[in-house]
DRENDO-1510 file (C-alpha; in Angstrom, 1 decimal, always signed):
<recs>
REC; n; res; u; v; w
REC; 1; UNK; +26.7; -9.0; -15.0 .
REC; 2; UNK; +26.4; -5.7; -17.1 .
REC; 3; UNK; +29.6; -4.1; -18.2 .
REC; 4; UNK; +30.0; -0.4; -17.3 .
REC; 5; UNK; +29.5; +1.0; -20.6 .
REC; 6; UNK; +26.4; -1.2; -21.3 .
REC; 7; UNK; +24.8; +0.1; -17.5 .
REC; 8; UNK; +25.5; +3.5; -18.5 .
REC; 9; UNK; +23.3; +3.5; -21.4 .
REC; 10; UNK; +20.4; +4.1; -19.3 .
REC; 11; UNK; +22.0; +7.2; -18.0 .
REC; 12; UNK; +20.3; +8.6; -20.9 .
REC; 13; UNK; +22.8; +8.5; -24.0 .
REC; 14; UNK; +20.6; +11.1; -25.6 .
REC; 15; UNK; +21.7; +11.2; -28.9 .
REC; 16; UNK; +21.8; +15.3; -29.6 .
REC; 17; UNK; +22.6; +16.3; -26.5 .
REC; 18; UNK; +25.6; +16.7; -27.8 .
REC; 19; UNK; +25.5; +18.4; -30.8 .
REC; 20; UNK; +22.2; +20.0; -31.3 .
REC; 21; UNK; +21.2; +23.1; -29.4 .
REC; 22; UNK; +18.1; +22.7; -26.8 .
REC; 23; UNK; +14.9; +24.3; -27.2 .
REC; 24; UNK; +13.9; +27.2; -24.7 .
REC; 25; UNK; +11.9; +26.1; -22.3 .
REC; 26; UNK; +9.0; +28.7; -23.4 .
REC; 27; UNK; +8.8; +26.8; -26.8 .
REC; 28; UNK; +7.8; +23.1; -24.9 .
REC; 29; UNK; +4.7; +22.1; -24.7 .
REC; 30; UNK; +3.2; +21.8; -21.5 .
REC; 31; UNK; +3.4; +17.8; -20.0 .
REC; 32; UNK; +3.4; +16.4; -16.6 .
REC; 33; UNK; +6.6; +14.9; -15.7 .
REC; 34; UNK; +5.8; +11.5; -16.0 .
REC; 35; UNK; +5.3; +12.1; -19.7 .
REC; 36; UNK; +8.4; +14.1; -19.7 .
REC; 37; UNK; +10.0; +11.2; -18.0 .
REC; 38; UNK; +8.6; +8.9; -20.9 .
REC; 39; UNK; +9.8; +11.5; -23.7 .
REC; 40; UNK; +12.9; +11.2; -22.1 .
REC; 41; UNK; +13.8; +7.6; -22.2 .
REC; 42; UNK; +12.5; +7.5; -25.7 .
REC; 43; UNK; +14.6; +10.3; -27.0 .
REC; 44; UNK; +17.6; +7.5; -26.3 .
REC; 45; UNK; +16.2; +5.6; -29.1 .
REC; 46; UNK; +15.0; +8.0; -31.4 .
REC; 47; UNK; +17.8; +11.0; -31.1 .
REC; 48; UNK; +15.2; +13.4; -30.2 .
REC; 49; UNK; +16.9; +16.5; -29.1 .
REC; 50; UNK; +13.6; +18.3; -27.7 .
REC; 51; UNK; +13.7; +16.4; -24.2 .
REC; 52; UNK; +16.8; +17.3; -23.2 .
REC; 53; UNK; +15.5; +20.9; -22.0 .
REC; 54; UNK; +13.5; +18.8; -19.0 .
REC; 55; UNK; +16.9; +18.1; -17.4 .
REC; 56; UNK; +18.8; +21.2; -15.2 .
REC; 57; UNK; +21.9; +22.0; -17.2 .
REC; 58; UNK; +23.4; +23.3; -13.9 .
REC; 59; UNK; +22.3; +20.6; -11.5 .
REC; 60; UNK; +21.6; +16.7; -12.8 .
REC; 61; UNK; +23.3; +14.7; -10.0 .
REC; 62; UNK; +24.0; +11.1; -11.5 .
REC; 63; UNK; +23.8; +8.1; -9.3 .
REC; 64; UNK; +24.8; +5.5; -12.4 .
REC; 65; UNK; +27.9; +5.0; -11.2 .
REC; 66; UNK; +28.9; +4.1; -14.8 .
REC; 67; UNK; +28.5; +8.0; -15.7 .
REC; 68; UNK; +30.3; +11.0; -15.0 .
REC; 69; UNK; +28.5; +13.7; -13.0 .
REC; 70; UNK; +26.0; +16.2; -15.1 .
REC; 71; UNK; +24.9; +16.8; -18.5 .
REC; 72; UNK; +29.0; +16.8; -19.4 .
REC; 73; UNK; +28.8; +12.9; -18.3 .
REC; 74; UNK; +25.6; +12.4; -20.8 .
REC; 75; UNK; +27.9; +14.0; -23.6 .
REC; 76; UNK; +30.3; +11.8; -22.9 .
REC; 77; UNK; +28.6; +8.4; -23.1 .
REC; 78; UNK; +27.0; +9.7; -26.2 .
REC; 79; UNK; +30.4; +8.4; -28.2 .
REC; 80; UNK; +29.6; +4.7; -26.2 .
REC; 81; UNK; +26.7; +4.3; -28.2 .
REC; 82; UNK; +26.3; +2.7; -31.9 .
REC; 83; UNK; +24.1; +4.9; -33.6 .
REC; 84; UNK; +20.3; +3.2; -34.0 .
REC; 85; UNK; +21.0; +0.9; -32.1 .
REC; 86; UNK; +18.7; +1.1; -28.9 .
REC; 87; UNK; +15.2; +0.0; -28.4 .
REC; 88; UNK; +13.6; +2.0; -25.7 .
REC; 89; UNK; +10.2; +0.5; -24.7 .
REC; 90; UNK; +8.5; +2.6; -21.1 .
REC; 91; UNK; +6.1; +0.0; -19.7 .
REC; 92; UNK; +4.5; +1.7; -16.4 .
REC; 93; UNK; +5.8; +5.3; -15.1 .
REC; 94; UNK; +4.6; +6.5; -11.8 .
REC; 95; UNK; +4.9; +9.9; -10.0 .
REC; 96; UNK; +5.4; +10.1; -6.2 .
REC; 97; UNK; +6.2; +13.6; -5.4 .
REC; 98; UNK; +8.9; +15.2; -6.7 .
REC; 99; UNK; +9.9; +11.9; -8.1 .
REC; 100; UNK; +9.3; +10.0; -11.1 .
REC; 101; UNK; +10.0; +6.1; -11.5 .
REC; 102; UNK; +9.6; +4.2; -14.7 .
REC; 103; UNK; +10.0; +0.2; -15.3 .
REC; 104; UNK; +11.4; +0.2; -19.5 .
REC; 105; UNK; +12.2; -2.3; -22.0 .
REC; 106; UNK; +15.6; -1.7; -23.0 .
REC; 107; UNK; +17.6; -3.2; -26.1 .
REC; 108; UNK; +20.8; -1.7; -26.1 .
REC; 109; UNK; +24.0; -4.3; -26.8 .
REC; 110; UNK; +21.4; -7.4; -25.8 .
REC; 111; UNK; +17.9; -6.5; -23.8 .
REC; 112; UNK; +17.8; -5.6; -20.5 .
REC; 113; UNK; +15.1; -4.6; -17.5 .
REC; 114; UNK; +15.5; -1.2; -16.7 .
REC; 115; UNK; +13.9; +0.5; -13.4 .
REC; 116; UNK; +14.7; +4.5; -13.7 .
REC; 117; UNK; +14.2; +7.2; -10.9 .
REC; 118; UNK; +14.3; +11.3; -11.4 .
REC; 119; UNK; +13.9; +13.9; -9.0 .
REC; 120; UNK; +12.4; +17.1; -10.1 .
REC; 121; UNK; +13.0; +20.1; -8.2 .
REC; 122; UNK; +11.5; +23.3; -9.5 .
REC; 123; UNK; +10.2; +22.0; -13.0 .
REC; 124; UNK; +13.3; +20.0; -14.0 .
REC; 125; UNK; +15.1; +16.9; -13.8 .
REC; 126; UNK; +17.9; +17.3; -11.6 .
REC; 127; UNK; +19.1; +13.9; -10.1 .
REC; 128; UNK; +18.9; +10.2; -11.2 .
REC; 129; UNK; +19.2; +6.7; -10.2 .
REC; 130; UNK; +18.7; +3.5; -11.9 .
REC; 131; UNK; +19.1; -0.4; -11.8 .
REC; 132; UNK; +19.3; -2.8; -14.8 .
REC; 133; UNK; +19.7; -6.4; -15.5 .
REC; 134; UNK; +19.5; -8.4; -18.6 .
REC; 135; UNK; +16.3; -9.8; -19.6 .
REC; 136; UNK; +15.9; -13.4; -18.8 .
REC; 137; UNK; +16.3; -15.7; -22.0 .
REC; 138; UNK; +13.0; -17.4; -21.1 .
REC; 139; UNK; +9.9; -17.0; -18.9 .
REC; 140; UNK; +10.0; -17.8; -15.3 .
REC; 141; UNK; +8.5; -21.5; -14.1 .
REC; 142; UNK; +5.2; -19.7; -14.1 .
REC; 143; UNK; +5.3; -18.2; -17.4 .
REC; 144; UNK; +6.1; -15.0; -16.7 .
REC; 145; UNK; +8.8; -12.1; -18.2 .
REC; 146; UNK; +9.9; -9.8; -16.0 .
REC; 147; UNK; +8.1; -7.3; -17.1 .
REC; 148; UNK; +4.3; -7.9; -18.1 .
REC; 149; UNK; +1.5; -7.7; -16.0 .
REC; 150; UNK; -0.7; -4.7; -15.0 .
REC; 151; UNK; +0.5; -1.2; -16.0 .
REC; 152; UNK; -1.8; +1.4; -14.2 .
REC; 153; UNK; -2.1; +2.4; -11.1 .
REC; 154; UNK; -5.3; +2.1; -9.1 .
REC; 155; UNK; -6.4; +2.7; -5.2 .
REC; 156; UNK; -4.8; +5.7; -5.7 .
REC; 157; UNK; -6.5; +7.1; -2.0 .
REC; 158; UNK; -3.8; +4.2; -0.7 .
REC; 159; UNK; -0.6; +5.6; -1.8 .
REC; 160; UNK; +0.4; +6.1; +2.2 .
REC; 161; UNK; -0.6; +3.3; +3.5 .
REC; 162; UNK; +0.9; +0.7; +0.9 .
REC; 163; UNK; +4.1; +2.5; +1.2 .
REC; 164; UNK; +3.4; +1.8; +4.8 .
REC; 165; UNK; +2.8; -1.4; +4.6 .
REC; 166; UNK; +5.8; -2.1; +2.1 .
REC; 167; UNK; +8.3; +0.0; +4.8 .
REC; 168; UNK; +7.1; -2.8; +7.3 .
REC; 169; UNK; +7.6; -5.9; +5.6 .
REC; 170; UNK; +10.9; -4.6; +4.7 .
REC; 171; UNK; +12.0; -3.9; +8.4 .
REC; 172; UNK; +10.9; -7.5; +9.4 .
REC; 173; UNK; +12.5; -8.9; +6.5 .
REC; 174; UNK; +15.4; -7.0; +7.6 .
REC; 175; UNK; +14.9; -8.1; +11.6 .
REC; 176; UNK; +14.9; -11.8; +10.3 .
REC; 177; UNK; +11.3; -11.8; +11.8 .
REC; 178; UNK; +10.4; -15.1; +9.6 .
REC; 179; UNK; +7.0; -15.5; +11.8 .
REC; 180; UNK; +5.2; -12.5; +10.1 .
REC; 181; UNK; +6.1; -13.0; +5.9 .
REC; 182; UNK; +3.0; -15.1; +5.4 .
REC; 183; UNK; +0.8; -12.3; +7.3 .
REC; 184; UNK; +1.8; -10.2; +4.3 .
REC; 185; UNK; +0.5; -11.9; +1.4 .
REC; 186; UNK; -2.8; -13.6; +0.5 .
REC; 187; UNK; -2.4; -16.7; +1.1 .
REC; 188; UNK; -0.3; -18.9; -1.0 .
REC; 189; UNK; -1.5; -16.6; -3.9 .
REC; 190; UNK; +1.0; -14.3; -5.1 .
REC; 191; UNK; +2.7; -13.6; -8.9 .
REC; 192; UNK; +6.4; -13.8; -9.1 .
REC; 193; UNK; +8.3; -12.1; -12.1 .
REC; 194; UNK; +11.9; -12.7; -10.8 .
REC; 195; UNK; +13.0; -15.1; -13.8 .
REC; 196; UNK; +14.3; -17.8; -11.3 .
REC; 197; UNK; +11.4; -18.1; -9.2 .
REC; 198; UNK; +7.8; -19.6; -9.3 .
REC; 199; UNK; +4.3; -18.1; -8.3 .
REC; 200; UNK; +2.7; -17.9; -4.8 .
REC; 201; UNK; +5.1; -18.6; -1.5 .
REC; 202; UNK; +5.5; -21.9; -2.2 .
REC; 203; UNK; +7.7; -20.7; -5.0 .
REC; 204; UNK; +9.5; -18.1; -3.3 .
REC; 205; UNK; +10.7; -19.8; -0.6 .
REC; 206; UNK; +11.8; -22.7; -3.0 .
REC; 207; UNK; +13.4; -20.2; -5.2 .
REC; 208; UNK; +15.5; -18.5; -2.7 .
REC; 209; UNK; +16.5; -22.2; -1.2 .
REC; 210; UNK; +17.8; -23.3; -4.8 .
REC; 211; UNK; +19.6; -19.7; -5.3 .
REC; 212; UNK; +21.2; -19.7; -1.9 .
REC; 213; UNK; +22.3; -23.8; -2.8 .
REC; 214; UNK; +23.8; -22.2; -5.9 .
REC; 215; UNK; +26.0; -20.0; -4.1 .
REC; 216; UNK; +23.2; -16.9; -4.8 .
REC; 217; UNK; +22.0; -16.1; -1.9 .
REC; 218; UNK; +19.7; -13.0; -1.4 .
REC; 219; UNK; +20.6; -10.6; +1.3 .
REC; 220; UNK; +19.5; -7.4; +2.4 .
REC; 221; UNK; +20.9; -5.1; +4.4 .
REC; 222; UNK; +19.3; -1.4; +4.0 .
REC; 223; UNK; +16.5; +0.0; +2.7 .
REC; 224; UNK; +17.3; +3.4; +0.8 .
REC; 225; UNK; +13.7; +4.6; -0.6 .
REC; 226; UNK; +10.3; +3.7; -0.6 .
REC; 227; UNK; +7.9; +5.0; -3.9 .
REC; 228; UNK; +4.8; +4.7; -4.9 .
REC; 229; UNK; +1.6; +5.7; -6.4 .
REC; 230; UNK; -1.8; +3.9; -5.7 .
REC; 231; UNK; -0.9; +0.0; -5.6 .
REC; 232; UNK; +2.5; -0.6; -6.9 .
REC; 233; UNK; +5.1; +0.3; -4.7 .
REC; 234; UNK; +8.8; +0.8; -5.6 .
REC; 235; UNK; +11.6; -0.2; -3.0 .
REC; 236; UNK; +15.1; +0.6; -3.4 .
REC; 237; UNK; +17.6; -1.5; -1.1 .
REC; 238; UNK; +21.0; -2.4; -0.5 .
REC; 239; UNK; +22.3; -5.7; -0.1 .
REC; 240; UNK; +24.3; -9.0; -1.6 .
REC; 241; UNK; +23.6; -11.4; -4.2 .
REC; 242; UNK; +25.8; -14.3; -4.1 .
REC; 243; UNK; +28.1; -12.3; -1.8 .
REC; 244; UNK; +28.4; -9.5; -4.0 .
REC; 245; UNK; +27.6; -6.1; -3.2 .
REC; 246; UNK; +24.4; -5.6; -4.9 .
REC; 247; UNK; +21.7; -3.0; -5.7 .
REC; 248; UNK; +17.6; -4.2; -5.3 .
REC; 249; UNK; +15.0; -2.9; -6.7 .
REC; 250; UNK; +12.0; -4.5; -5.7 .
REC; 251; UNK; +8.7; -3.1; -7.3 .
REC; 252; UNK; +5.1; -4.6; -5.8 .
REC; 253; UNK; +1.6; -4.4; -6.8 .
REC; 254; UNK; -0.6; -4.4; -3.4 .
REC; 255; UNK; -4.2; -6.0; -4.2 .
REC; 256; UNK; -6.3; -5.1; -0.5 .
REC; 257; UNK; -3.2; -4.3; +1.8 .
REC; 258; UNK; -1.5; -7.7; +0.7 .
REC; 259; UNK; +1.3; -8.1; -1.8 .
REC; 260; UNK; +0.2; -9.6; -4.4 .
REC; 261; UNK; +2.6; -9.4; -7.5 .
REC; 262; UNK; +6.5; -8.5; -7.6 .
REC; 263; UNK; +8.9; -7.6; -10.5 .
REC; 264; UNK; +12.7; -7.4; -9.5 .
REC; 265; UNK; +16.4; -6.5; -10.9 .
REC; 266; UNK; +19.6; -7.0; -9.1 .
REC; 267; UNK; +22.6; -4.9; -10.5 .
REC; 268; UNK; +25.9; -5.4; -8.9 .
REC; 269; UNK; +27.4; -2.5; -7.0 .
REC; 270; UNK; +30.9; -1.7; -9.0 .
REC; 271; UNK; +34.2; -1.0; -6.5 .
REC; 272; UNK; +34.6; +2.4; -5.8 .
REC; 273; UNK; +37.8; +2.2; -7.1 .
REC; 274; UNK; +35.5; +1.8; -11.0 .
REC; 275; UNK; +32.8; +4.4; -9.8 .
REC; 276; UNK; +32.7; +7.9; -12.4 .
REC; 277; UNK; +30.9; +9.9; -10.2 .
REC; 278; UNK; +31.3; +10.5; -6.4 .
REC; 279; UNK; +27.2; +10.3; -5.2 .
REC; 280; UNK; +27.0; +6.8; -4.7 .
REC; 281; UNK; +24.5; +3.9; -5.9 .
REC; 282; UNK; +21.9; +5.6; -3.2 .
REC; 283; UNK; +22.3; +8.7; -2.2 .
REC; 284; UNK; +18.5; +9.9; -1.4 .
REC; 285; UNK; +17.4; +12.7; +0.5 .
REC; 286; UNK; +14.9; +11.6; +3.1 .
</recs>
């Protein structure tokens, strides 16, 4: 579980946002917004004041429900964080639109897995969502972390159709239509990153039978976004983990319209009794 203070970290403690004044926007260099997004991430590590311009001062809507709503919530958890002692590391970013999802490294009070989401809307950052869990003290059965593997995107002409594709399995996972999962992968062959769970189905299915025998069990219950660019594929859900109101991020790499590798983190879903803000976990625009 990830204390509040520790999840809010990724709500992007900028160190100077509170103190130092922010460039005009007329005196940044000109970068696409998944290199903003990466600028931005690593400015929690390195107290860079510069990227804090991306960001709308009058409208950044937080979904971390760790954080308190706008740039005032930032300031805030600026005081939650030890000086120097964050390790930001930005492994793949990906633009799908007007958003921007990155999967990062974190080391922040212990390492964690960090996917982040921003929503740009007229050249600047104005909402966010993101979903950590700690990193995994050793490989999965396979050997994996839960975080290497291929970084760029290719079959970039298939953007629609693997979100597509992705939307599908989802709604049949959902439906409890057990008959069509194998029609979705290649065969047995498939990569598994979750820390718990071996490679190809074999290893899913094995996986999710020890979890659920553990008291775990994986359920879902909405999906609240689909992203992606080229082959990986980003899918945002709602759902339980071990009977706790949970938050899913399921990223996929599509190899010829089958899934063919899958990252994860699960991040409990505080009471809303605990929540800082008012716009939920979810929250997207469709």
């Amino acid at each position: 579980m990830i204390r509040p203070v520790f999840a809010a970290v990724s709500a992007f403690a900028l160190v100077a946002c509170a103190t130092s004044p922010q460039p005009s926007p007329e005196k940044l260099p000109m970068a696409n917004h998944t290199q903003q997004v990466v600028e931005l991430l690593k400015s929690i590590e390195t107290g860079d004041s510069k990227p804090i311009a991306y960001i709308n001062p009058d409208k950044y809507v937080q979904h971390n429900l760790a954080v308190a709503d706008g740039l005032p919530g930032l300031r805030a958890l600026f005081q939650a964080l030890p000086k120097g002692s964050t390790k930001v590391n930005t492994v793949r970013v990906f633009q799908d639109g007007d958003y921007v999802f990155a999967h990062t490294e974190y080391d922040f009070f212990g390492p964690k897995i960090g996917f982040d989401i921003f929503r740009f809307e007229d050249g600047k950052i104005v909402e966010h969502w993101d979903n950590l869990q700690e990193t995994a003290a050793k490989p999965s059965p396979s050997g994996h972390t839960m975080i290497d593997g291929p970084t760029a995107a290719t079959d970039l002409d298939k953007t629609e159709a693997n979100k597509a594709l992705m939307q599908t399995y989802m709604d049949d996972l959902l439906q409890g239509r057990r008959d069509k999962f194998a029609s979705y992968f290649d065969g047995n062959n498939y990569i598994q990153h979750s820390p718990l769970v071996a490679d190809n189905l074999t290893g899913l299915f094995a996986g999710l039978r020890a979890l659920a025998q553990q008291g775990l069990a994986v359920k879902y219950d909405r999906v609240h976004k689909v992203l992606g660019e080229g082959n990986f594929v980003l899918v945002v859900a709602e759902g339980s983990f071990g009977g706790r109101p949970s938050s899913y991020y399921d990223f996929y790499r599509i190899r010829n319209g089958k899934i063919a590798e899958h990252w994860d983190t699960i991040e409990p879903i505080p009471p809303r009794t605990e929540w800082k803000n008012s716009n939920g976990k979810f929250g997207f625009s469709q």
